[in-house]
N, CA, C and O atoms as CSV, one atom per row, in Angstrom:
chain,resi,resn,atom,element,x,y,z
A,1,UNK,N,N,-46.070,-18.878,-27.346
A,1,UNK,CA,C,-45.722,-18.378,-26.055
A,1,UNK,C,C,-44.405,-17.613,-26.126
A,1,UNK,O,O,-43.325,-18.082,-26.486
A,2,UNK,N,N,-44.672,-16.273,-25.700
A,2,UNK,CA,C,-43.268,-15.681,-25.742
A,2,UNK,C,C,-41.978,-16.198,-24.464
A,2,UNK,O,O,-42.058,-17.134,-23.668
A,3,UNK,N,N,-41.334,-15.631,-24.571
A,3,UNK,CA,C,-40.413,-15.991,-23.537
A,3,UNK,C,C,-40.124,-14.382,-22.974
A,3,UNK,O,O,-40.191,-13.356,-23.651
A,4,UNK,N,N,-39.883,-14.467,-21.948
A,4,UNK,CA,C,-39.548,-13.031,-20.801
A,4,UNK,C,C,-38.190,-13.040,-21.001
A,4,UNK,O,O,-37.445,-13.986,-21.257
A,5,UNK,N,N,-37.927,-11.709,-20.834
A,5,UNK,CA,C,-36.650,-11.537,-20.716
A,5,UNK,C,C,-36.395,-11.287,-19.828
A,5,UNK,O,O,-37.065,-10.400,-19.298
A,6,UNK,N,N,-35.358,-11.842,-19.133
A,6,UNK,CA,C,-34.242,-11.656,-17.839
A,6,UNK,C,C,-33.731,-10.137,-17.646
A,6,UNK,O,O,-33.027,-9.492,-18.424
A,7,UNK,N,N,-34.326,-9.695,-16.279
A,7,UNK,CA,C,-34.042,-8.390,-16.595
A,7,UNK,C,C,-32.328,-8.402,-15.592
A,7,UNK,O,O,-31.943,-9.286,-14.827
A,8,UNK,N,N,-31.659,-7.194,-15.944
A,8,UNK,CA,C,-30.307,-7.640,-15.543
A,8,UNK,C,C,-30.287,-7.126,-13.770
A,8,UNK,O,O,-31.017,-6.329,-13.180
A,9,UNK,N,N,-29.201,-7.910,-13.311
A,9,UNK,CA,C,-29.303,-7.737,-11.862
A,9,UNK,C,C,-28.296,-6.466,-11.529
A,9,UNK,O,O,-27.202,-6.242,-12.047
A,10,UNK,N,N,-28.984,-5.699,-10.512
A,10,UNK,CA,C,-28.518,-4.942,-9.998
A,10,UNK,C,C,-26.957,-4.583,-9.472
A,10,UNK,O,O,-26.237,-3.592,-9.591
A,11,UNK,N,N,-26.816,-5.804,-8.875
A,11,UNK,CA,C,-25.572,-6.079,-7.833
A,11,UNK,C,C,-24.496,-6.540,-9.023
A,11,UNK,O,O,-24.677,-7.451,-9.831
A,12,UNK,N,N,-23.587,-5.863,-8.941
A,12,UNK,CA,C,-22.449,-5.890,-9.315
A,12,UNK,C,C,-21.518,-7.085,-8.745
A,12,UNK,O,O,-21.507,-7.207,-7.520
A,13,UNK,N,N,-20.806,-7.898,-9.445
A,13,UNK,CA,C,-20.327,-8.879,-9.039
A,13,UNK,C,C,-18.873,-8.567,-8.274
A,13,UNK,O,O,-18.029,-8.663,-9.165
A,14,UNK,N,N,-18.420,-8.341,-7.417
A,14,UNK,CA,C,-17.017,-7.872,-6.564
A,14,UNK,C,C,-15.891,-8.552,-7.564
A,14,UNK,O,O,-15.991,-9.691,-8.022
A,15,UNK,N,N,-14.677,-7.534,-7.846
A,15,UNK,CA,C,-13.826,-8.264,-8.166
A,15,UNK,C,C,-12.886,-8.411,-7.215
A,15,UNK,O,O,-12.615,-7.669,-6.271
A,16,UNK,N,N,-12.274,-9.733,-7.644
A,16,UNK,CA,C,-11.264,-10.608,-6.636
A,16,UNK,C,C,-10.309,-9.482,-5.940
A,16,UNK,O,O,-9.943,-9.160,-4.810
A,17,UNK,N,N,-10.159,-9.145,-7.066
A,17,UNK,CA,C,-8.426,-8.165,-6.548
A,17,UNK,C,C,-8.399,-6.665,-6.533
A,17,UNK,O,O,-8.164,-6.148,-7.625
A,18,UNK,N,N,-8.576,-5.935,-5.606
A,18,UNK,CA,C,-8.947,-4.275,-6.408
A,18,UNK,C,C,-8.003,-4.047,-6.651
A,18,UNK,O,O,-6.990,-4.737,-6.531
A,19,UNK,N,N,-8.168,-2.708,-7.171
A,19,UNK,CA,C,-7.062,-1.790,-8.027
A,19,UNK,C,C,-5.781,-1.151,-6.783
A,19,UNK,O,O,-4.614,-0.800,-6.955
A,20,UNK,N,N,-6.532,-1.205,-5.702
A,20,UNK,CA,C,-5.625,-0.860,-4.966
A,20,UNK,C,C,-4.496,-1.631,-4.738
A,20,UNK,O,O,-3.299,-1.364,-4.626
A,21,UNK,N,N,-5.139,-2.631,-4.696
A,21,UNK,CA,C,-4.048,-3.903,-4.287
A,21,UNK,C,C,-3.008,-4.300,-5.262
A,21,UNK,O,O,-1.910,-4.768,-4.963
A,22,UNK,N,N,-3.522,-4.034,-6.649
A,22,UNK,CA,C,-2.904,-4.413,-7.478
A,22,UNK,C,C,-1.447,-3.571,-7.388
A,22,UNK,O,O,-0.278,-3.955,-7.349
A,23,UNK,N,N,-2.070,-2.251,-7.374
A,23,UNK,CA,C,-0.608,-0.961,-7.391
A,23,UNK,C,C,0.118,-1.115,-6.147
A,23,UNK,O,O,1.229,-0.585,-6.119
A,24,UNK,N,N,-0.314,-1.790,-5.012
A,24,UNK,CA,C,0.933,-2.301,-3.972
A,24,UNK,C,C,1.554,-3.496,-4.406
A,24,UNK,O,O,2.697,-3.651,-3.976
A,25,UNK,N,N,1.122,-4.348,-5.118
A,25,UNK,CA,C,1.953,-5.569,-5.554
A,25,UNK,C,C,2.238,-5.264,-6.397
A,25,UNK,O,O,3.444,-5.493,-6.306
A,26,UNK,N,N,2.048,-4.716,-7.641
A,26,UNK,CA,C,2.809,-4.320,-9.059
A,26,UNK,C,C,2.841,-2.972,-9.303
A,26,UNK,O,O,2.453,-2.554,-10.394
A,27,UNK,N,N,3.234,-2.247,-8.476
A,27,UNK,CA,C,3.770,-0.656,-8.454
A,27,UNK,C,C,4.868,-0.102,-9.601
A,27,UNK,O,O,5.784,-0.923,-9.550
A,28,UNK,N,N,5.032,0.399,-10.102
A,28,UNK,CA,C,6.021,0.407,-11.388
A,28,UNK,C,C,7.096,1.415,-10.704
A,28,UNK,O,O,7.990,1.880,-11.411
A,29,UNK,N,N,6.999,1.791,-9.168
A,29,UNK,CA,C,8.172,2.700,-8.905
A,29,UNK,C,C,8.494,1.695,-7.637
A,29,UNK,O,O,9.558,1.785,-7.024
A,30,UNK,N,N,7.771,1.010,-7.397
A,30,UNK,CA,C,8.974,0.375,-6.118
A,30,UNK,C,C,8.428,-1.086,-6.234
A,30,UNK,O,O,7.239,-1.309,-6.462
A,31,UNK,N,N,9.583,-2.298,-6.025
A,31,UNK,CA,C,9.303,-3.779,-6.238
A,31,UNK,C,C,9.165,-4.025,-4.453
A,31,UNK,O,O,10.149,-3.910,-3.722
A,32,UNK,N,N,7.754,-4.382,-3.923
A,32,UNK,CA,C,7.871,-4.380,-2.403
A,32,UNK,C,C,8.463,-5.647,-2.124
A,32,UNK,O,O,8.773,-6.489,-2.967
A,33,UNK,N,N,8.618,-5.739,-0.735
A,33,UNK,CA,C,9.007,-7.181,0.057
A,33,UNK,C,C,7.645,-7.510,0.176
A,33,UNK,O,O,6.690,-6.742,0.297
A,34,UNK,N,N,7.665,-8.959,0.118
A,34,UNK,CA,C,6.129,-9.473,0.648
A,34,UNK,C,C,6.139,-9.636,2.207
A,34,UNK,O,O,6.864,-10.116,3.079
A,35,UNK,N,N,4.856,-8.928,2.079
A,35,UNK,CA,C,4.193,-8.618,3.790
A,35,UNK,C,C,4.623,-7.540,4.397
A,35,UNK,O,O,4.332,-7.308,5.571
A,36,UNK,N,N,5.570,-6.541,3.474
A,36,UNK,CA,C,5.875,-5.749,4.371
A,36,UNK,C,C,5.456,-4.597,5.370
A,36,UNK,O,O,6.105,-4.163,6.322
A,37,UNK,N,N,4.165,-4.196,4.901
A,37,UNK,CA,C,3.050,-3.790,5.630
A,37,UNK,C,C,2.397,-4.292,7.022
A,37,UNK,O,O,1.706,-3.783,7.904
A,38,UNK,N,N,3.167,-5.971,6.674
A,38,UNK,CA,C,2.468,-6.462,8.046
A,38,UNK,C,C,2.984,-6.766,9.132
A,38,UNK,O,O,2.519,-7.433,10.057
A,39,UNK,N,N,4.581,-5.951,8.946
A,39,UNK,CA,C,5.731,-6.692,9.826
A,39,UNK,C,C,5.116,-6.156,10.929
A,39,UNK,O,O,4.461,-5.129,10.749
A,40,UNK,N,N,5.202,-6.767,12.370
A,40,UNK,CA,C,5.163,-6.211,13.804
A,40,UNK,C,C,5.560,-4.840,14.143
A,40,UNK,O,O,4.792,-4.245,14.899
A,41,UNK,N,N,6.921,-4.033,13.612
A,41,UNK,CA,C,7.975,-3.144,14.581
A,41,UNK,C,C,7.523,-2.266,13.454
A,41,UNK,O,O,7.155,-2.923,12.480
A,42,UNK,N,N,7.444,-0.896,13.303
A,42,UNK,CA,C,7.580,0.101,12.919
A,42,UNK,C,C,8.668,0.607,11.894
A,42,UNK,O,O,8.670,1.126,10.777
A,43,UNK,N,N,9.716,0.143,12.957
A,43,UNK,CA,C,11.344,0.139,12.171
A,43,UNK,C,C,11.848,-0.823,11.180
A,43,UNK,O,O,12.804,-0.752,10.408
A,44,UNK,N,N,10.854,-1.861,11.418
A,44,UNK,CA,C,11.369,-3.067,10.018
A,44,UNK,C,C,10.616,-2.574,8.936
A,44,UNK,O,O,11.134,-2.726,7.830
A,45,UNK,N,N,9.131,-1.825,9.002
A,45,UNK,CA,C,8.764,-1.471,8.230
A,45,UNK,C,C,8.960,-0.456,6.953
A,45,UNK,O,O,8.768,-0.507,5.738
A,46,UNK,N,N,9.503,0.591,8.007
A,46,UNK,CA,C,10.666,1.660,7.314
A,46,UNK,C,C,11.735,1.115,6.705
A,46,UNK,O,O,12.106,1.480,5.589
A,47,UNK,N,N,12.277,0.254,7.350
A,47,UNK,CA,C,13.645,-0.414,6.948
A,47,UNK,C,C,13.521,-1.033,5.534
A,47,UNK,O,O,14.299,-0.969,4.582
A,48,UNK,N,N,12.338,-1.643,5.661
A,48,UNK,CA,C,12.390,-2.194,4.212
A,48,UNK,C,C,11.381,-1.642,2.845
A,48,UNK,O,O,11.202,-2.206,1.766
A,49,UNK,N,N,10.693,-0.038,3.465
A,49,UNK,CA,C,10.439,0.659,2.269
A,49,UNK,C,C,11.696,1.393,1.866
A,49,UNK,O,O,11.766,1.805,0.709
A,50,UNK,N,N,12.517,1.561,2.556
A,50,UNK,CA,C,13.995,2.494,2.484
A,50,UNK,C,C,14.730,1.507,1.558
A,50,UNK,O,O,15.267,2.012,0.572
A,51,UNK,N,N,14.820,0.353,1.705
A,51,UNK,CA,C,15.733,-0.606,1.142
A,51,UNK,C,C,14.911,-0.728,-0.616
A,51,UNK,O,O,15.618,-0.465,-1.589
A,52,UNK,N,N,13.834,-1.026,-0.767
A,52,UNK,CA,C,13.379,-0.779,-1.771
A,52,UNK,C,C,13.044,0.140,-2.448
A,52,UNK,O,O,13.143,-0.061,-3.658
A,53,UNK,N,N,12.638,1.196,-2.107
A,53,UNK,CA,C,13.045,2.664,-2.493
A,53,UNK,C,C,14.481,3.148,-3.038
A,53,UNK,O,O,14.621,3.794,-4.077
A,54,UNK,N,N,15.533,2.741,-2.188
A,54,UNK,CA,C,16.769,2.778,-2.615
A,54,UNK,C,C,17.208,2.076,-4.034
A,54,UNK,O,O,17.856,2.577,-4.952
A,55,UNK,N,N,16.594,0.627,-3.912
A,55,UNK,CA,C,17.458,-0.081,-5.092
A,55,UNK,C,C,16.349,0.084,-6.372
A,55,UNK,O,O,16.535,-0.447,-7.467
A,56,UNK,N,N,15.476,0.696,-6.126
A,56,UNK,CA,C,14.489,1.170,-7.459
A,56,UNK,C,C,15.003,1.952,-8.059
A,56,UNK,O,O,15.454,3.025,-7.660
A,57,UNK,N,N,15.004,1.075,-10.183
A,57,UNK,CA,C,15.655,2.108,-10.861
A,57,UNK,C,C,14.261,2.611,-12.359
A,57,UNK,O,O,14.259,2.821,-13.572
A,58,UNK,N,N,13.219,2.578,-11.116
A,58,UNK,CA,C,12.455,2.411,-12.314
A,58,UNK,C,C,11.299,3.970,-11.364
A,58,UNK,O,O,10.571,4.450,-12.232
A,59,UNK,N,N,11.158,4.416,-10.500
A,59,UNK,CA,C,11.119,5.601,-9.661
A,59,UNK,C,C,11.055,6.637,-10.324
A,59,UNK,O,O,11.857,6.788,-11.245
A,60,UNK,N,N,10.060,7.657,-10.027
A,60,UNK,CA,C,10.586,9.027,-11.023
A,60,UNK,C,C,10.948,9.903,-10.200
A,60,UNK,O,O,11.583,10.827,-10.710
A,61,UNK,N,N,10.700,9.984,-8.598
A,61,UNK,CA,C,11.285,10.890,-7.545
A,61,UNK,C,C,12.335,10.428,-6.598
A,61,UNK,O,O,12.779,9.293,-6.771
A,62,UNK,N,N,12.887,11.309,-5.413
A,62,UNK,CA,C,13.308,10.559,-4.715
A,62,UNK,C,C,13.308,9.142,-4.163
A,62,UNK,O,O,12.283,8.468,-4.263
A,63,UNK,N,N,14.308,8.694,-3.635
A,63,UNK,CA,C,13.987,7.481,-3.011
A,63,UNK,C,C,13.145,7.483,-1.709
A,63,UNK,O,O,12.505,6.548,-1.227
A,64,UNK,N,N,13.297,8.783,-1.239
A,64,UNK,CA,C,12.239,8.868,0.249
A,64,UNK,C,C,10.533,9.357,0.059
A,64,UNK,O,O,9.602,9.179,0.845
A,65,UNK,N,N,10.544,10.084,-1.400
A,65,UNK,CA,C,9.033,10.243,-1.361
A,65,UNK,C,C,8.408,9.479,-2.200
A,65,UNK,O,O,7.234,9.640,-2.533
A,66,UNK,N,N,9.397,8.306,-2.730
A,66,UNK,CA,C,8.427,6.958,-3.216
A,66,UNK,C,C,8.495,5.987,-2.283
A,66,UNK,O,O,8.033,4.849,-2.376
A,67,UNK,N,N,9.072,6.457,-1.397
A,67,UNK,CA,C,8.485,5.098,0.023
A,67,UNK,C,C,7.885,5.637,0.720
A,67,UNK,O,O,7.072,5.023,1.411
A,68,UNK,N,N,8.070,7.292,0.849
A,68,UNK,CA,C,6.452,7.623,1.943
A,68,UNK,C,C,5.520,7.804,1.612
A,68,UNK,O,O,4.529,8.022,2.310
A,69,UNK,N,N,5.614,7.744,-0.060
A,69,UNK,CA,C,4.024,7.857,-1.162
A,69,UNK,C,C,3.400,6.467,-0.624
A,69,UNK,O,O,2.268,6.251,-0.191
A,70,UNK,N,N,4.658,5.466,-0.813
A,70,UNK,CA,C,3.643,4.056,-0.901
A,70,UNK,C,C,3.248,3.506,0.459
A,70,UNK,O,O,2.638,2.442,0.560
A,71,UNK,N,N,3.717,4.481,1.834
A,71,UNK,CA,C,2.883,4.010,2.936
A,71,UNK,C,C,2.017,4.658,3.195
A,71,UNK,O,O,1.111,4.160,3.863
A,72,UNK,N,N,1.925,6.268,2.700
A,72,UNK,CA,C,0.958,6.693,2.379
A,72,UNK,C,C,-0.100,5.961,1.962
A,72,UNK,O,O,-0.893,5.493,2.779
A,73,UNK,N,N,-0.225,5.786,0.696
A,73,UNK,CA,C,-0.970,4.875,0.108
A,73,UNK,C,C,-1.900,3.842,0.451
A,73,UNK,O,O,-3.089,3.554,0.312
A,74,UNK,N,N,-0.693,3.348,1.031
A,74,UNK,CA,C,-1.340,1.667,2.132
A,74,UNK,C,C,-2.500,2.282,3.170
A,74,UNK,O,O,-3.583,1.724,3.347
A,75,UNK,N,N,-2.157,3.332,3.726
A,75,UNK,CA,C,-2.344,3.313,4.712
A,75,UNK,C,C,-4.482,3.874,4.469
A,75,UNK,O,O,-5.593,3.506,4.852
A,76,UNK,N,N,-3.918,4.797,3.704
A,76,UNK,CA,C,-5.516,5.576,2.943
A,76,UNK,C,C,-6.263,4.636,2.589
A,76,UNK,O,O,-7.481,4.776,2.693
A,77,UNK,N,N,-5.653,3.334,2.034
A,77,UNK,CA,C,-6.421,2.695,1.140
A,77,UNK,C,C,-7.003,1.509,1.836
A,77,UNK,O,O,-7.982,0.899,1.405
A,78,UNK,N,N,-6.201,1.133,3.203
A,78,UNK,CA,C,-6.561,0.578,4.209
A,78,UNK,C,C,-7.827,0.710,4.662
A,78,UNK,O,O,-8.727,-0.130,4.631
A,79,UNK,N,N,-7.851,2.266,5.258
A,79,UNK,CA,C,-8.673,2.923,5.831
A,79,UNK,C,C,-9.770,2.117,7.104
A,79,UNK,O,O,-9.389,1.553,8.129
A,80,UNK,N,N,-10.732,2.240,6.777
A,80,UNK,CA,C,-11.387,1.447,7.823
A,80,UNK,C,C,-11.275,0.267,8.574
A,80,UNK,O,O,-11.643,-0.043,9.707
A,81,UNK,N,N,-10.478,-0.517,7.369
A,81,UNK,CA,C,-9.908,-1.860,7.628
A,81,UNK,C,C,-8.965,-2.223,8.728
A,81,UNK,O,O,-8.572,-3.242,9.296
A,82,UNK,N,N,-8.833,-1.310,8.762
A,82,UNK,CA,C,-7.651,-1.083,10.211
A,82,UNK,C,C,-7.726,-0.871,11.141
A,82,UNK,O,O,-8.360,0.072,11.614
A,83,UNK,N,N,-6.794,-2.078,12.010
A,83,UNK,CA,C,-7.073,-1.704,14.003
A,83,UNK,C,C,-6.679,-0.632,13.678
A,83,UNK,O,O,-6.236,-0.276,12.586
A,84,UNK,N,N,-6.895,0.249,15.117
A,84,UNK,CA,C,-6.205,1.184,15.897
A,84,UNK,C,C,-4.634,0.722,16.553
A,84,UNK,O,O,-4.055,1.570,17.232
A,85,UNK,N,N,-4.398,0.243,16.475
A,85,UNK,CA,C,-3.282,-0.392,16.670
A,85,UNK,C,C,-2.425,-0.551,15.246
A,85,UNK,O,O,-1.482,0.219,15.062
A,86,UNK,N,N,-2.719,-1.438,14.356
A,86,UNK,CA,C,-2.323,-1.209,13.140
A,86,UNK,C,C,-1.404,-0.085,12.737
A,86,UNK,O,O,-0.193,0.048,12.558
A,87,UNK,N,N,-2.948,0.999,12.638
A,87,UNK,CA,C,-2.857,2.064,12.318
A,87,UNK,C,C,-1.834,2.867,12.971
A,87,UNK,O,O,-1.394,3.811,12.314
A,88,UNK,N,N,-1.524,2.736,13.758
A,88,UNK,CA,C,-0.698,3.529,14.692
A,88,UNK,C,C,0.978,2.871,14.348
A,88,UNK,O,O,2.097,3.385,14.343
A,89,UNK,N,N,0.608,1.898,14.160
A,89,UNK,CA,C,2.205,1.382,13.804
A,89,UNK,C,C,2.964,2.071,12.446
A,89,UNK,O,O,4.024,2.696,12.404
A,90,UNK,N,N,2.305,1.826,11.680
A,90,UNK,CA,C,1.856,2.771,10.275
A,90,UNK,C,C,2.430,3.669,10.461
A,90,UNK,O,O,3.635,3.688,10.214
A,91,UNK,N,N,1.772,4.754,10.970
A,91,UNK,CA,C,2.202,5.835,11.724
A,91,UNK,C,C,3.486,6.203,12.268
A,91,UNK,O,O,4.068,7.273,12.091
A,92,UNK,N,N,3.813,5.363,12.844
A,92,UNK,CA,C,4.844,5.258,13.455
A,92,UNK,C,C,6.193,5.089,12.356
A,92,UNK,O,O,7.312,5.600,12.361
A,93,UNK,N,N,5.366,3.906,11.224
A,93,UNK,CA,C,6.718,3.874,10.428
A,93,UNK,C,C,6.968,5.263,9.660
A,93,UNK,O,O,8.038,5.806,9.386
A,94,UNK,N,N,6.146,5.517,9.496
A,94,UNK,CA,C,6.115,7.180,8.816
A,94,UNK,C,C,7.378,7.726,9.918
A,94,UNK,O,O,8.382,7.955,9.244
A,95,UNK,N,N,7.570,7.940,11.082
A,95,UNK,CA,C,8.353,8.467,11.631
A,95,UNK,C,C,10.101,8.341,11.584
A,95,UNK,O,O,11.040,9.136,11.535
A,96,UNK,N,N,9.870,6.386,11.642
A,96,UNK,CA,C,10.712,5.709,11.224
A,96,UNK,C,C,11.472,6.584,9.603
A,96,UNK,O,O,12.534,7.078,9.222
A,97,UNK,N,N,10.581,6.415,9.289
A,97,UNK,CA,C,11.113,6.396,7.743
A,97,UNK,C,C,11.619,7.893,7.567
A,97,UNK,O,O,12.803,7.990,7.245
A,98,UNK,N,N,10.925,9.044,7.722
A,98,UNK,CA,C,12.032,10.422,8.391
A,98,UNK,C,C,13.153,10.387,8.612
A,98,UNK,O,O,13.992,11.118,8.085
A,99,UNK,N,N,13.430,9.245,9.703
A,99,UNK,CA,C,14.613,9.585,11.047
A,99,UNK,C,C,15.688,8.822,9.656
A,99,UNK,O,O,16.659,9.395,9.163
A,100,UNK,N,N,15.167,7.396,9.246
A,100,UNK,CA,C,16.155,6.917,8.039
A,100,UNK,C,C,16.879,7.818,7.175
A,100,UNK,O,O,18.086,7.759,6.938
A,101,UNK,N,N,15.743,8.967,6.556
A,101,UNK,CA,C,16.115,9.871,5.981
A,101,UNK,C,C,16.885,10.863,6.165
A,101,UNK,O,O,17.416,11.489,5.247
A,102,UNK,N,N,17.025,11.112,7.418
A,102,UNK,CA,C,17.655,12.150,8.139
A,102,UNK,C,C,16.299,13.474,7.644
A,102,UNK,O,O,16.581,14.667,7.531
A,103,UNK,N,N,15.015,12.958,7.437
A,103,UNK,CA,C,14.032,14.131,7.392
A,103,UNK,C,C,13.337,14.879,8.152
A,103,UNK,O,O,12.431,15.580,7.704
A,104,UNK,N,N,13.737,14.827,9.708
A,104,UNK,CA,C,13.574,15.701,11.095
A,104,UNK,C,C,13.016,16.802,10.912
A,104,UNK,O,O,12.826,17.563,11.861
C-alpha cells in the first residue's frame, strides 16, 4: 500500500510581527518612545518625534525629515487600520511637528 502524499497548503501561515512594525520599533535612524503614536494630543506627539530625532546620532538626514519620515511612515502603514479620528490626529502632528521646526 502506498502512502499519499500531503499536498502542501495554500494559506500561508501570518507572521507574528510584520516588517512594518519591526522598522518602528527597531529603526536604525531614530530610538522611539514607547507608544508614541498613541499619545492623545497632537503636540505630545510631535514633541516627542522632535526629541528623538534630535538626540539621534545614528540618522543620515536632518533631524526634522527623520521624524516626519517616521510619521509618515506610521501613518501609510497604518492605513486602513485607522479611525478617522486617529488619523486626523496624525495629521495634525504633522503640523505640530512644522511649527517645532519653525517649517511654516
Amino acid at each position: 500500500m502506498a502512502k499519499k502524499k500531503r499536498k502542501k497548503s495554500k494559506h500561508v501561515k501570518r507572521v507574528k510581527s510584520r516588517w512594518s512594525q519591526r522598522v518602528t520599533k527597531e529603526s536604525d535612524a531614530l530610538t522611539l518612545e514607547r507608544g508614541v503614536f498613541t499619545k492623545g494630543v497632537p503636540r505630545k506627539i510631535a514633541a516627542s518625534l522632535k526629541r528623538s530625532a534630535d538626540r539621534s546620532n545614528r540618522r543620515k538626514s536632518d533631524p526634522y525629515r527623520s521624524a516626519m519620515s517616521m510619521l509618515t511612515f506610521y501613518i501609510n502603514r497604518a492605513g486602513k487600520g485607522l479611525s478617522a479620528t486617529r488619523k486626523n490626529k496624525l495629521e495634525k502632528a504633522k503640523d505640530e511637528l512644522r511649527a517645532l521646526y519653525h517649517k511654516n
